[in-house]
C-alpha positions in Angstrom: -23.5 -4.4 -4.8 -25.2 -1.1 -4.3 -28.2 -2.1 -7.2 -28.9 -5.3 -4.8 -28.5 -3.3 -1.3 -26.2 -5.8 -0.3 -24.9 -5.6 3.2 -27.1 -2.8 3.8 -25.1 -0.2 1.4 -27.8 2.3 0.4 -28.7 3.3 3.7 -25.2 3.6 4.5 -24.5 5.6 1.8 -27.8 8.0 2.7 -26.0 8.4 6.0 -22.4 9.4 4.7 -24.4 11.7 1.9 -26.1 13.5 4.6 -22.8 13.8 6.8 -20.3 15.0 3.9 -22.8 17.8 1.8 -24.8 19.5 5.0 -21.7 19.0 7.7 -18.1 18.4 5.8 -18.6 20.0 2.4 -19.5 23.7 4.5 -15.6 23.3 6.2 -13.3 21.4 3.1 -14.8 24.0 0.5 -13.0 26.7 2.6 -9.7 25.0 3.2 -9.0 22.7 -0.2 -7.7 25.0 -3.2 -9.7 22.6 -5.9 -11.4 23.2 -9.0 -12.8 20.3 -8.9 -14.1 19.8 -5.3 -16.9 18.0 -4.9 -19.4 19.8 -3.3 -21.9 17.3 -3.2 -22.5 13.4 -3.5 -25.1 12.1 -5.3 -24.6 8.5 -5.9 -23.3 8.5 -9.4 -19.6 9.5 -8.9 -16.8 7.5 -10.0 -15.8 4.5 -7.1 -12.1 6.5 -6.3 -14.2 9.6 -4.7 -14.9 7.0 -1.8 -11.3 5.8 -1.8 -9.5 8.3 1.2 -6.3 9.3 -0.8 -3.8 12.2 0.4 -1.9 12.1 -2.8 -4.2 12.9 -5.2 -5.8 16.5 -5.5 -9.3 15.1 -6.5 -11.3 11.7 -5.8 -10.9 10.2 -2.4 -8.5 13.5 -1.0 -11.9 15.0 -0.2 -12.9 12.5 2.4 -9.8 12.1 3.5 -9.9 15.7 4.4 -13.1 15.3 6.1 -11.8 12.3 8.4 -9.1 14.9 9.2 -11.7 17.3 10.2 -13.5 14.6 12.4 -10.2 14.0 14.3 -9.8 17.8 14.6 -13.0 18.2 16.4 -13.1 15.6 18.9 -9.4 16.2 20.0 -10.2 20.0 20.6 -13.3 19.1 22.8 -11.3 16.2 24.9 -8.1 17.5 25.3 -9.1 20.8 27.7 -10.9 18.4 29.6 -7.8 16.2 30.1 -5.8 19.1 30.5 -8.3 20.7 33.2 -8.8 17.6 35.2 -6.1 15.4 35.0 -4.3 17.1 38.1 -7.5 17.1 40.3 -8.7 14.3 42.2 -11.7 15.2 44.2 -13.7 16.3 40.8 -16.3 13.9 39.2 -14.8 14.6 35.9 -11.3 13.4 37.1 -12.5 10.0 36.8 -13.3 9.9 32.7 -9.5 11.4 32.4 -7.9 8.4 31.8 -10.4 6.7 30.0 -10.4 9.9 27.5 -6.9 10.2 27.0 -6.1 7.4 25.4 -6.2 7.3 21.8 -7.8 4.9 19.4 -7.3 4.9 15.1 -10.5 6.8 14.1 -11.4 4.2 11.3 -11.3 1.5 14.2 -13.4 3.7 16.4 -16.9 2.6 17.9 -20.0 4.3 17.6 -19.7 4.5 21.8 -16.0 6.2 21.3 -17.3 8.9 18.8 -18.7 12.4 20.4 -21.9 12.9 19.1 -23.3 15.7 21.4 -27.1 15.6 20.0 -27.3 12.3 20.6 -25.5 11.7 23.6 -28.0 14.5 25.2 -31.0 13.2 23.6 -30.7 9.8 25.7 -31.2 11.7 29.1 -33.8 13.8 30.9 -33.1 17.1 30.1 -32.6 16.3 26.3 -30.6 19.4 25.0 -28.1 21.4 26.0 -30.6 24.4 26.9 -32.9 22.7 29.4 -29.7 21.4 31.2 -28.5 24.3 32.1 -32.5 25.7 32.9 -32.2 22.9 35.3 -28.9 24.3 37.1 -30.0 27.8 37.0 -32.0 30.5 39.9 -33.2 34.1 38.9 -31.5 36.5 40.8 -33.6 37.8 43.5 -31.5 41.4 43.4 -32.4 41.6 40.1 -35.2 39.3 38.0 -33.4 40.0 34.6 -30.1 38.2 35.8 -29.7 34.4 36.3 -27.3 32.5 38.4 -26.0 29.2 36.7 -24.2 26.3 38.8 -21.7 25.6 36.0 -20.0 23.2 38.5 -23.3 20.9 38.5 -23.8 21.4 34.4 -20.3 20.2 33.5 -20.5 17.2 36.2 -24.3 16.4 34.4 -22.1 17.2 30.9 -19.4 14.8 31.9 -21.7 11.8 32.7 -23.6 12.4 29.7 -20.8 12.6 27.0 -17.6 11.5 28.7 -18.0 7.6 28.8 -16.3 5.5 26.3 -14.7 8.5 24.3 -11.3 8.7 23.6 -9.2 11.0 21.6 -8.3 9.7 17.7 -5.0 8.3 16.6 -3.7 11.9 14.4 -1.1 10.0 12.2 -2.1 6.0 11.7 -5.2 7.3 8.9 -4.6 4.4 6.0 -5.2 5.5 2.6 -5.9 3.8 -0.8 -3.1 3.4 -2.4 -3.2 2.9 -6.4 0.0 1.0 -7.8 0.7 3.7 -10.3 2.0 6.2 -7.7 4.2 3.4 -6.2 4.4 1.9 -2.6 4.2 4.3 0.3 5.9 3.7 3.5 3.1 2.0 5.0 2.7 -0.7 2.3 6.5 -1.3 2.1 6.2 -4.3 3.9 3.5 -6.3 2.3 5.5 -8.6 1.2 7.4 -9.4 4.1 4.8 -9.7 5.8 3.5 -12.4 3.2 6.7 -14.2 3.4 6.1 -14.3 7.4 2.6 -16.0 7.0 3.1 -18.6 4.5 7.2 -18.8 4.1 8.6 -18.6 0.7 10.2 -22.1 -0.2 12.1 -23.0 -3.4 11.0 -23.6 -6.9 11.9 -26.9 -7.9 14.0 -27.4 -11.2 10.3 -28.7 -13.5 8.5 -25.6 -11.5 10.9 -23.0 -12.5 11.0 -25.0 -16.5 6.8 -24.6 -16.7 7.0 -20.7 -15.7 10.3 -19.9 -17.9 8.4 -21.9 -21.1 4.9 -19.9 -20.2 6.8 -16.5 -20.2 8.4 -17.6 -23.8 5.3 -18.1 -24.8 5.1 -14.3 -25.8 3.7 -13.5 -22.5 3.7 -9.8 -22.7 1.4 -8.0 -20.4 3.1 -9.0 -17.1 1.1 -5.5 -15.5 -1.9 -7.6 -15.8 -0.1 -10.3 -13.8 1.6 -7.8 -11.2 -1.9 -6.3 -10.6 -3.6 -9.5 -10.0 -0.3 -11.0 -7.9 -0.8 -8.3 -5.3 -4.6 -8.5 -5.2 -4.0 -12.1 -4.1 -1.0 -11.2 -1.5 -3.3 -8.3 0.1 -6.6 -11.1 0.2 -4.3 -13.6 1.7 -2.6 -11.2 4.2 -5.7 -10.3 5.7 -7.2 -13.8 5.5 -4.8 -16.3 6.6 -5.5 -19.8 5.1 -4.3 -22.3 7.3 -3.1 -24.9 4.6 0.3 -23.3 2.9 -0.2 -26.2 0.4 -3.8 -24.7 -0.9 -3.1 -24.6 -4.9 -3.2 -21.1 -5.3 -5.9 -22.3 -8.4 -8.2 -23.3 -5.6 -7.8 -20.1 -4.1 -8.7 -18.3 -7.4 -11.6 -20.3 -8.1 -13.4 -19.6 -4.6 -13.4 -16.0 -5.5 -13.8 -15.6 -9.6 -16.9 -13.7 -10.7 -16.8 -12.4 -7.3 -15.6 -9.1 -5.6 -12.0 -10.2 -6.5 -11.8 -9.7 -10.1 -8.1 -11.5 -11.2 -6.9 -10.9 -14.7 -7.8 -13.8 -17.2 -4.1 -14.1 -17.7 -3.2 -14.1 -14.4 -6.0 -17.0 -14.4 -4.7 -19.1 -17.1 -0.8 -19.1 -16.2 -2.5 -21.3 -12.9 -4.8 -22.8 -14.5 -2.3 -24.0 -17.4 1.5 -24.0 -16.4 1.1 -22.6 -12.6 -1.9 -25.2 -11.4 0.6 -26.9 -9.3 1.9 -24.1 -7.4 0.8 -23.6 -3.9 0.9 -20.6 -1.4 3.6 -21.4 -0.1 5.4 -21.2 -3.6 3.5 -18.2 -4.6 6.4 -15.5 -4.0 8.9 -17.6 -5.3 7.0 -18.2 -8.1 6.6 -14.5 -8.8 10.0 -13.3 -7.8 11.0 -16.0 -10.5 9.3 -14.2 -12.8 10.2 -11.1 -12.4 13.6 -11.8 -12.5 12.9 -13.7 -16.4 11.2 -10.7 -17.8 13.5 -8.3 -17.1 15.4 -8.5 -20.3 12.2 -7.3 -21.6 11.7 -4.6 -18.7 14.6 -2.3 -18.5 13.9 -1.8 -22.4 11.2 0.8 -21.1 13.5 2.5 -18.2 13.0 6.6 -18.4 16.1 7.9 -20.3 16.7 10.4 -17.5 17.1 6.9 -15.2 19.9 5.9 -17.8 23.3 7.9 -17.1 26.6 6.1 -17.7 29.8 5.4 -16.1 32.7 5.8 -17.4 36.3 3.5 -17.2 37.7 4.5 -14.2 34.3 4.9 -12.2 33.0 0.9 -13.4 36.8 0.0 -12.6 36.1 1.7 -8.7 32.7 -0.1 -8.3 34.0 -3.2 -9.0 37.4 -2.8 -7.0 35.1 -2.0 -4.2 32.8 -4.7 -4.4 35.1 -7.7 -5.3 37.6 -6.5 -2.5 36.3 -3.9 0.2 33.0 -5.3 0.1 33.4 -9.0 -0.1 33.0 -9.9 3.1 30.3 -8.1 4.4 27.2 -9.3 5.5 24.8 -8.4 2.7 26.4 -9.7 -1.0 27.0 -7.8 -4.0 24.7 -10.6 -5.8 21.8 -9.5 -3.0 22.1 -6.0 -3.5 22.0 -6.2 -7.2 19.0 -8.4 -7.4 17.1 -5.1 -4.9 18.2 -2.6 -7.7 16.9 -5.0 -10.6 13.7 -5.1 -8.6 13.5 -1.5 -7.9 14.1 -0.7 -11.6 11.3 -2.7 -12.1 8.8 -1.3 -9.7 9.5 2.3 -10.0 11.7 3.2 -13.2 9.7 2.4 -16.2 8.8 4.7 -18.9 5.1 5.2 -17.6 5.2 4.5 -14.3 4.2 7.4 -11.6 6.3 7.0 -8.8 7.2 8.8 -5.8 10.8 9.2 -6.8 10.4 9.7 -10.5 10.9 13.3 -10.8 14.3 12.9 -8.9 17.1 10.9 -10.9 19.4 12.7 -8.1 18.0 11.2 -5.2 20.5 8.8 -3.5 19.8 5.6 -4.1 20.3 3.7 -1.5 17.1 5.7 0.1 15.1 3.8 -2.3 16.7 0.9 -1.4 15.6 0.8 2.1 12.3 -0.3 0.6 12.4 -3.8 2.7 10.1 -5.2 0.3 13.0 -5.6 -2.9 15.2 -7.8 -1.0 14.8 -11.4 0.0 13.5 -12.0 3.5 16.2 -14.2 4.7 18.4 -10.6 4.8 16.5 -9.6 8.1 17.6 -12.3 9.6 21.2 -11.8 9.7 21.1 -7.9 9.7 18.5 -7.1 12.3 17.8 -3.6 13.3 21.1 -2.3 11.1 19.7 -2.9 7.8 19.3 0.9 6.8 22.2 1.5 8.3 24.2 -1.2 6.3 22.7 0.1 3.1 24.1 3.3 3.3 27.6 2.1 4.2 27.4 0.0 1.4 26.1 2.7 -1.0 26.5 6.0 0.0 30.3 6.0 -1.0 32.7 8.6 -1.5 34.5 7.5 -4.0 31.8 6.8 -6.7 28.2 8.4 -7.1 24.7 6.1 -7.0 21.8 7.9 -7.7 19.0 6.8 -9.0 20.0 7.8 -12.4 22.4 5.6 -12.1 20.7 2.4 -10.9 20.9 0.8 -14.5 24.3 1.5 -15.0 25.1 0.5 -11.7 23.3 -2.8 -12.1 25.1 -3.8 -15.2 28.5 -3.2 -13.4 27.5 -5.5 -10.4 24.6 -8.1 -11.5 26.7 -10.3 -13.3 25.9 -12.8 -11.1 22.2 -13.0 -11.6 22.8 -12.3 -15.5 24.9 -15.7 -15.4 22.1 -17.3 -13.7 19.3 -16.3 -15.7 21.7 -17.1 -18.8 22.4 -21.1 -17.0 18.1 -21.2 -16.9 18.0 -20.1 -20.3 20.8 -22.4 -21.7 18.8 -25.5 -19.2 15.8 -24.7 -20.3 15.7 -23.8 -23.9 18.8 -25.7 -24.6 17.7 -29.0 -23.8 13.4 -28.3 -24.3 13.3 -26.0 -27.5 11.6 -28.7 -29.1 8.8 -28.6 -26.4 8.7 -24.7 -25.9 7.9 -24.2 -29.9 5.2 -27.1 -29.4 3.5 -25.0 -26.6 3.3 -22.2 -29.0 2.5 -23.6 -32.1 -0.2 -25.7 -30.3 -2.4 -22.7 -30.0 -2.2 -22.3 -26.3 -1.0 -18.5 -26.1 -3.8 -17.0 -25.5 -2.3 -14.2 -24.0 -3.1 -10.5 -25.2 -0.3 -8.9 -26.7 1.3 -5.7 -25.3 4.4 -4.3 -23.7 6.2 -5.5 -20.3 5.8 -3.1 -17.4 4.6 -2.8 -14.1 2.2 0.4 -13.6 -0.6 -1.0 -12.6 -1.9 2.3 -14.0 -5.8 2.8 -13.0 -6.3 4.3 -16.6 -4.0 2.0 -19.0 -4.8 0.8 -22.1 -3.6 -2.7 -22.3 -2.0 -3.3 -25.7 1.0 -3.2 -28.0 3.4 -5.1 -30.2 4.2 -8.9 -30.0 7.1 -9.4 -28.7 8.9 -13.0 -30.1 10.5 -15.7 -28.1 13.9 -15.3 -27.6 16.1 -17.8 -30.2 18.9 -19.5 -28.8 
């Protein structure tokens, strides 16, 4: 992109070099404690130092920093103003109050909306900011050495110079990148809800769910590679709605490959092979589906500090609650056990770097307020009290659930989805074992080998051992 000046990027990049090492770098070298701070940018540094990230202490923190420093600067110029003016009505500068004080998100903001002084200046007939004020100024006849400025006249001349069009910046809504191996922030939470809100989320049927439970017995074992490619294609669709929701999601794939959308080849050949039917629509089902077949597999790799027990009398509790005290209520055991299965998934595995790794006491249903581990159709009927519902349901006095104990906790209450997964497993390999060992022995697994998880680390070696289908 950059080697064929595509959209314009080198002088872009000239621009933003010039900006962060003679303006930024002076300011951020005095407030970020870094070894490693980047002082200046040459062209040759790795692709994350252009990525804004508040998390980590190198790479993109620095221009996040600096976009911090922007906002910082043209608030403390506006907001006098505003706070000078906004009670006085016979002032020329009273009339940009309102126009100033509102706020705009600084990486949505205009050229017209940003303060640049210089330039601002530079487009009127006194130029700078010295011959203004020799324009508003008389020698004092008492005494030659002493001027008398009419600072009334140079702020109204400042006002209709730099005042039009600018607005203070948005302090909080800054979005950052956000890699997969430090988990979902609050602000991507949703993506998936929001997916399901575009394009709906309708059923597998029976043969659908049979061609992905036979590809994932094919000894389909790096299911990162999948994840990773699954939420590049939610995030591109998102943000560019296709109309049709019954565009094969093969079709979709093929209009970007070898493009700027790199998917995994596995990712590829799962639609290409088994998935080539599936459509948009089907696309979260499809994954959920999955997830849910792997996770056998999965929980194999949990963190040992996320694998604390119960004992007798505490299982004997949960499940007194839940089959009597909570059976009624409007969010189902079966529901809240397939959001911990999921969150296990996303967050709990051996190598992943989550938020909430370092904390096995953390409460759990705090993680489970995550709105993107539970179906959609839960919003629904639960409206604005689903956090609220979660911590009746969880935060309970007469048993703990921390996060340490969300495998336990699923083994006491999933039963439910284990005897559905076993029914798929019985249907499936049961009555088609003959076909599933055809599809393997035929050659078609040409899937690398490695071990299940869901990192989506930036700096993962893919690899590991083969893991054998499942016998009956």
């Amino acid at each position: 992109m950059y080697k064929n000046n595509e959209f314009n990027i080198k002088e872009k990049f000239n621009k933003f070099k010039t900006i962060y090492n003679d303006i930024l770098s002076p300011y951020l070298k005095k407030s970020i404690n870094s070894d490693k701070f980047l002082e200046n940018f040459k062209g040759n540094e790795r692709l994350a130092y252009f990525l804004m990230d508040d998390i980590d202490k190198e790479y993109g923190i620095f221009i996040a920093k600096g976009l911090q420093l922007f906002i910082q600067w043209q608030n403390s110029f506006l907001k006098p103003i505003i706070n000078a003016y906004k009670s006085k009505k016979n002032n020329l500068l009273s009339c940009y109050v309102s126009q100033i004080e509102k706020t705009v998100n600084v990486q949505n903001a205009n050229s017209l909306q940003i303060l640049q002084i210089e330039k601002c200046l530079y487009k009127t007939y006194f130029y700078n900011f010295e011959e203004l004020c020799s324009l508003f100024c008389e020698r004092n006849d008492q005494n030659i050495n002493e001027f008398n400025y009419n600072f009334e006249k140079i702020e109204e001349e400042l006002g209709k110079s730099l005042l039009p069009n600018k607005c203070l910046f948005n302090e909080k809504n800054i979005n950052y990148i956000c890699y997969q191996n430090e988990g979902f922030r609050k602000i991507n939470h949703d993506y998936l809800i929001k997916f399901g809100k575009i394009y709906g989320e309708k059923d597998l049927t029976e043969e659908e769910r049979k061609k992905i439970f036979l590809y994932s017995n094919e000894g389909y074992n790096n299911y990162d590679n999948l994840y990773d490619s699954f939420i590049l294609l939610v995030n591109y669709l998102n943000n560019n709605i296709i109309g049709k929701k019954d565009t094969k999601i093969i079709d979709v794939i093929n209009k970007f490959k070898n493009k700027y959308i790199n998917f995994n080849n596995q990712f590829i050949d799962f639609f290409n092979s088994n998935g080539k039917d599936i459509t948009i629509e089907k696309l979260l089902s499809s994954f959920l589906y999955m997830e849910h077949l792997c996770f056998e597999h999965l929980k194999d790799k949990i963190n040992g500090k996320f694998k604390f027990t119960y004992d007798k009398s505490q299982k004997d509790e949960i499940n007194k609650y839940f089959n009597t005290e909570h059976k009624d209520n409007i969010i189902t055991k079966k529901e809240i056990s397939t959001a911990v299965r999921r969150f296990i998934v996303r967050y709990l595995l051996n190598d992943n770097k989550k938020e909430i790794s370092n904390d096995p006491n953390l409460s759990l249903y705090v993680c489970l307020e995550r709105k993107y581990l539970w179906n959609n159709k839960i919003f629904s009927q639960v409206g604005d009290n689903f956090n609220e519902l979660i911590k009746k349901y969880l935060d309970n006095s007469k048993f703990k659930i921390d996060v340490k104990h969300a495998l336990e906790f699923y083994n006491v209450i999933g039963e439910e989805e284990r005897k559905f997964m076993s029914e798929e497993k019985d249907r499936f390999s049961g009555k088609d074992t003959k076909v599933a060992n055809n599809l393997v022995n035929s050659g078609q697994n040409k899937l690398n080998n490695g071990i299940l998880n869901l990192t989506g680390n930036k700096n993962q070696k893919i690899g590991g051992p083969k893991m054998k289908p499942k016998q009956k």
